[in-house]
N, C-alpha and C positions, 0 to 999 in steps of 0.2 A: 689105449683108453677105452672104457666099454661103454656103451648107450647111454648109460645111465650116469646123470650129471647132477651132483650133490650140490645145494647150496642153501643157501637160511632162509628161514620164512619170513614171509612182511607180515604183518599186522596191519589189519586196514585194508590192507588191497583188495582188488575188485574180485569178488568171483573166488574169496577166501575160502569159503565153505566146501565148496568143490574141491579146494585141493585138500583142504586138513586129509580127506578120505584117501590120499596116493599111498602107496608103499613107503615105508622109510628107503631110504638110500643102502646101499650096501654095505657102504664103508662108516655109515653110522655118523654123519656129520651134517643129517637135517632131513628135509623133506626132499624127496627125490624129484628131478625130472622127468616128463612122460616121453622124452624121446626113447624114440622106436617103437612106440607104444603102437600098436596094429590100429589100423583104420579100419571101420567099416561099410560097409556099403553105402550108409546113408550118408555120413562126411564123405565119403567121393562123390557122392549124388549133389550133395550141399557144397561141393567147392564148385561143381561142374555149372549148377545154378548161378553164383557166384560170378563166375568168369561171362556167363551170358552176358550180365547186362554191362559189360563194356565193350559190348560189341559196336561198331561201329559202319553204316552205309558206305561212307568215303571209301573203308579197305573193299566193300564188294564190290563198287562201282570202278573202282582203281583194279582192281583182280579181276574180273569179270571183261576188262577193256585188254588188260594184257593175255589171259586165253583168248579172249576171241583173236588177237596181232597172232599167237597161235596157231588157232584151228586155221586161219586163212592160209597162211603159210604152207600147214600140213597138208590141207585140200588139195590146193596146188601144187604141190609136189607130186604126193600120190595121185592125184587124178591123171598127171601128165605121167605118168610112171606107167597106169594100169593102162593108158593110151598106147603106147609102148610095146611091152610088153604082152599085151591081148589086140589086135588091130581088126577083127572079128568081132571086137564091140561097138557098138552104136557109141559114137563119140561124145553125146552129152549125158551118158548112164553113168561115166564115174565120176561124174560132177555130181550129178544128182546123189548117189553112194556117201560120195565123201562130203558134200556139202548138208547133208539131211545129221551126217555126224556129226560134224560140228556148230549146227544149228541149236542141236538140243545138248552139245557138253555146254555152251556158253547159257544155255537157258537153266542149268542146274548148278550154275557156278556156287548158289547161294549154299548147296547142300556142304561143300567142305570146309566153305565160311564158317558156316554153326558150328563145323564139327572142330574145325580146329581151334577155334572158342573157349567150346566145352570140354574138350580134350588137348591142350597144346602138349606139344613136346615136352614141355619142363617135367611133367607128371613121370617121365622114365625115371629120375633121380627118388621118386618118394616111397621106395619100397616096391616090393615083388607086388601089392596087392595092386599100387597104383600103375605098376607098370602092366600086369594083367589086364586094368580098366582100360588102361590105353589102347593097347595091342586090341581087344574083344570090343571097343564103342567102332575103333576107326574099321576094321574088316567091315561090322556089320554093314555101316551107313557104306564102306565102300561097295558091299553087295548089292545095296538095296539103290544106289546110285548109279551102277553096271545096270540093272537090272530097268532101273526108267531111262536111262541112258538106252537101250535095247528098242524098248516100245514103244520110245520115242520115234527112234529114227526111222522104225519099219513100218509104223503106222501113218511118218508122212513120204518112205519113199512108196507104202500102199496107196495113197490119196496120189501122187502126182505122177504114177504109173496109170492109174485108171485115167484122169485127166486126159493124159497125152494119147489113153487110147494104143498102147505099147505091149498091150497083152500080159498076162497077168507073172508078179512080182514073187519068185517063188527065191525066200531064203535061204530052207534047207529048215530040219528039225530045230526047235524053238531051245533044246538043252542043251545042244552041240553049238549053236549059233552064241546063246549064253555065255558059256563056257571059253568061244573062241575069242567073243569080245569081253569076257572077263580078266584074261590075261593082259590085254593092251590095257583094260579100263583099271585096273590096281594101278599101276605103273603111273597113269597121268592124275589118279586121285591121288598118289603118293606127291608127284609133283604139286597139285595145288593149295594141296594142305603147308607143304613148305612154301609156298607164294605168298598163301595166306598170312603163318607165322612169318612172315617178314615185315611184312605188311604192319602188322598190331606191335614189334616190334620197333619200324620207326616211329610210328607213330606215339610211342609212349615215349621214345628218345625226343623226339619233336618237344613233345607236351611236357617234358623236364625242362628242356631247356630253356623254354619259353616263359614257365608259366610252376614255381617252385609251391608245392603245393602240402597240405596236411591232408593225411590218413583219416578215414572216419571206423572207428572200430566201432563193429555192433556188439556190446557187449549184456545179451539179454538184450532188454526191452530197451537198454539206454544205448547210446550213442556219443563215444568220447572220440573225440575231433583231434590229435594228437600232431601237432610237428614232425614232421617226417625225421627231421635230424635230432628230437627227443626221441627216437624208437632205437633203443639201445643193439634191440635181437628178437628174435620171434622164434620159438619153439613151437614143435609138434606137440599136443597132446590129447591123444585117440584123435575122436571126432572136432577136436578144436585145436586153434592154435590161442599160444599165450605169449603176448607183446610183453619185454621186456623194456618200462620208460625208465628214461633219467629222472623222473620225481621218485621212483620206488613202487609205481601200481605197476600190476600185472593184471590188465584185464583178460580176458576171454573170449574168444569170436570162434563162432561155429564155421570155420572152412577148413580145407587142407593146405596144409604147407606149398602146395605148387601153387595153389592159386593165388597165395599171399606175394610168392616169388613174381611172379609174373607183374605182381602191382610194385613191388619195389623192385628189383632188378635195374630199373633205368636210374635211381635213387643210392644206387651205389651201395645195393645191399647185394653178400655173398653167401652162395652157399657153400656152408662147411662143415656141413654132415647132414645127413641125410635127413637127419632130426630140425636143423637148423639153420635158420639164417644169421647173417650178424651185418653189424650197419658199417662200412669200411673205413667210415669216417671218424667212427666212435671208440677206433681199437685205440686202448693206450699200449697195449703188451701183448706179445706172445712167448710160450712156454714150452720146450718140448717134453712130453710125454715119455720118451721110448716108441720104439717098434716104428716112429713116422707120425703121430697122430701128438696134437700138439693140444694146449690150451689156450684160448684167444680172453684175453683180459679186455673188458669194456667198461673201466672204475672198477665197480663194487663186483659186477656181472662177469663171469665165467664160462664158454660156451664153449662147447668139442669142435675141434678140427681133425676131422677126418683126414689120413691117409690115404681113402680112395678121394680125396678132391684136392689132387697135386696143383690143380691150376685156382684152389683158392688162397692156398700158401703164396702163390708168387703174388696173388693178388694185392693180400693184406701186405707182403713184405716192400712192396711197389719197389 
């Protein structure tokens, strides 16, 4: 099956004018779909906004408590280790070492919070551009979070060296030192970032189950409040995505397709192309294609099922 998903026009619906303008379909049987349609920077910037404001204190306070049961751990391990193994050190210098380290990863917990926010995992699935965004937002902030992580720790094992009156605190060069603590600090902002995504994961498992809720789609200036179980499917298109209702609109909302995933996901929505989501509840039919790649019938609605999302096929087939 290729990107491009044919189907009939509504009349009426939201945010009609903008599609008249798409390509016709290939196969000549309507107005085409924009999956696969390339994203640009400002819908990755605008989903990335997006995903901010459902951030939540609880996940930092909750992650923020589990690093620190962490760093204590680690402290103590390594400090009795470099105890050890170095017995020519002054006994409370690799407490002070490894405790000035874990003082400041627990004071920056919040930096992989945002990040994993504005960047979650799901974004690998939406294309080469989104998985680029991903891969280049999380190095950076990992850098720049190595890097206070660094100044952090040296500037209070400086202040509590001078203190004690211990003679002066010599590192070593400041880009060798970087670099050395840059290697361990990727590795445990990789970890936190996965803490954090678990985190906003239960948390939206939680808040389904609890508490079954309507979508509010910004479409333009208006705001249509929709039943989660009237949201047939949601397509990619460019910089927006397009909800597919059981009334027959198709409105319009400025985000990307991960970001949408991330709000339904817990909602029993799947991805089944790369292009798309669909509601698992709403399948009446599936169709195969050829080559693996199938058609997912939702009534009237028709959405690609990719053959790279084998585990959305077992999904829908339950």
């Amino acid at each position: 099956m290729s990107d491009d998903v044919s189907r009939s026009s509504a009349p009426g619906a939201s945010g009609q004018g903008r599609r008249d303008r798409r390509p016709a379909a290939r196969d000549g049987r309507g107005v085409s779909g924009t999956g696969g349609a390339p994203r640009g920077t400002g819908g990755l910037l605008e989903g990335a906004l997006d995903r901010l404001r459902d951030v939540e204190t609880r996940d930092l306070m909750i992650g923020a408590l589990a690093i620190a049961a962490g760093a204590v751990a680690v402290t103590v391990v390594n400090s009795l280790t470099v105890q050890v193994d170095h017995p020519d050190v002054s006994a409370w210098e690799p407490w002070v070492w490894e405790g000035t380290s874990a003082v400041v990863v627990v004071l920056l917990a919040w930096l992989p919070w945002i990040s994993t926010a504005a960047a979650p995992p799901e974004m690998v699935r939406d294309g080469w551009r989104a998985r680029a965004a991903f891969a280049g937002a999380h190095l950076a902030v990992a850098a720049i979070w190595s890097a206070l992580h660094v100044v952090g720790m040296m500037s209070l094992r400086l202040a509590i060296y001078g203190l004690a009156d211990a003679g002066p605190y010599e590192p070593g060069p400041a880009g060798e030192v970087y670099l050395y603590e840059f290697r361990k600090d990727l590795l445990s902002y990789a970890a936190f970032v996965g803490l954090f995504w678990i985190l906003r994961r239960l948390r939206r498992t939680e808040r389904t189950t609890l508490h079954p809720v309507s979508f509010d789609i910004r479409d333009g200036a208006r705001i249509i409040r929709a039943p989660v179980g009237e949201i047939l499917a949601v397509s990619s298109a460019g910089n927006y995505v397009e909800f597919w209702l059981a009334d027959g609109r198709r409105p319009l909302m400025r985000a990307t397709l991960a970001a949408i995933e991330v709000e339904l996901e817990a909602y029993g929505f799947v991805r089944a192309h790369r292009s798309w989501l669909v509601n698992g509840a709403r399948v009446t039919g599936l169709e195969p294609d050829g080559s693996g790649d199938w058609t997912v019938e939702l009534g009237e609605v028709r959405a690609p099922l990719s053959r790279r999302f084998p585990e959305a096929l077992a999904r829908l087939r339950g």
